[in-house]
C-alpha positions in Angstrom: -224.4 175.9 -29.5 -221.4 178.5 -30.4 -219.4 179.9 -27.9 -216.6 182.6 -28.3 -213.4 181.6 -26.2 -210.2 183.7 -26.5 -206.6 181.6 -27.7 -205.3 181.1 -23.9 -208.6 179.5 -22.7 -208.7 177.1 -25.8 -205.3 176.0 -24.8 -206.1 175.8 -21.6 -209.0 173.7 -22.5 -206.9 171.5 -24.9 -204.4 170.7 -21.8 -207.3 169.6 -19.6 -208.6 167.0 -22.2 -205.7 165.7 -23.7 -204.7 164.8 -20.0 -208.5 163.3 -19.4 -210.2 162.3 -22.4 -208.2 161.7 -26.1 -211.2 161.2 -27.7 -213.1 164.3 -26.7 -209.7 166.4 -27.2 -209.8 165.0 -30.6 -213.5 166.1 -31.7 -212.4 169.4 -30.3 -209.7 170.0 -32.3 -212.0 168.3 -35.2 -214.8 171.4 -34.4 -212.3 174.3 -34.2 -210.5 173.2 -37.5 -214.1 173.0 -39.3 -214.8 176.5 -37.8 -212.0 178.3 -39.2 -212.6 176.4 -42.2 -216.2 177.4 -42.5 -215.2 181.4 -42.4 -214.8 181.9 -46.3 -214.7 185.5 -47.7 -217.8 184.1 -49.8 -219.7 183.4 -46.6 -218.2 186.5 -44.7 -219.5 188.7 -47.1 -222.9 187.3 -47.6 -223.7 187.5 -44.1 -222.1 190.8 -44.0 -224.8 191.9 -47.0 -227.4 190.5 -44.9 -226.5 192.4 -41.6 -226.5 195.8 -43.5 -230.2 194.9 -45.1 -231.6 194.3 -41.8 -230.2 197.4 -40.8 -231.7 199.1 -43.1 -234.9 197.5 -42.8 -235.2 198.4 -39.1 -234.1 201.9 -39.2 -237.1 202.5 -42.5 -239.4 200.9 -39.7 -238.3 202.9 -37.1 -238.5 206.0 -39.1 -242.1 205.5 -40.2 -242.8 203.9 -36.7 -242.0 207.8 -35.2 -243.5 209.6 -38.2 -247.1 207.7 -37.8 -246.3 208.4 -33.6 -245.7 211.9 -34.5 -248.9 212.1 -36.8 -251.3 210.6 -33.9 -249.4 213.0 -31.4 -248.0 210.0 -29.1 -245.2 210.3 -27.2 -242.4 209.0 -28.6 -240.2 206.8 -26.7 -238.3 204.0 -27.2 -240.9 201.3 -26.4 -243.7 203.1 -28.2 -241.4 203.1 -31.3 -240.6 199.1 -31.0 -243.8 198.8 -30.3 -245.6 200.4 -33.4 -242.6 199.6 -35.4 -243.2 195.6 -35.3 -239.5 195.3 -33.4 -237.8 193.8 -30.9 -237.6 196.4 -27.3 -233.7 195.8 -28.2 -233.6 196.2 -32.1 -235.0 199.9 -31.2 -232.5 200.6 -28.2 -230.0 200.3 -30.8 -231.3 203.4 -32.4 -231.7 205.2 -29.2 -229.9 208.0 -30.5 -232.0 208.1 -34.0 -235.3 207.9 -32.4 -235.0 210.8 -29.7 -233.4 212.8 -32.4 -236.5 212.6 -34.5 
């Protein structure tokens, strides 16, 4: 599990187990050094690639999803788009503002 935590609770973290546990402070600070580690650009911008063809992905399904609505004259909302479109309720909030502007 992966949790984001700003620089003043990770020290404030690091306090409370170097005062309690020496071994569990010391496979924290063995976790956050393999975390920054693991952020190469190579890795960065794959994942970035990745985000941008999922993107794209959902908003070609999304755009058929409201033509074929259109073409069986259905209303068109955001759930009836998710819902012909194959995607998540959420994926199609996202696109709100696409879908009602269709």
């Amino acid at each position: 599990m992966r949790i984001t935590i700003t620089n003043h609770e990770f020290s404030a973290i690091q306090k409370i187990l170097v005062q309690n546990d020496a071994s569990l402070y010391n496979r924290f600070n063995e976790e956050f050094k393999k975390s920054i580690l693991s952020c190469t650009p190579k890795k960065m911008k794959a994942t970035n690639k990745a985000n941008i063809a999922k993107r794209k992905k959902s908003r070609n399904a999304i755009t058929n999803a409201v033509n074929i609505l259109r073409f069986e004259d259905k209303k068109i909302t955001v759930y009836s788009v998710a819902k012909t479109a194959e995607i998540s309720y959420n994926t199609a909030k996202q696109y709100k503002d696409f879908i009602l502007a269709q």
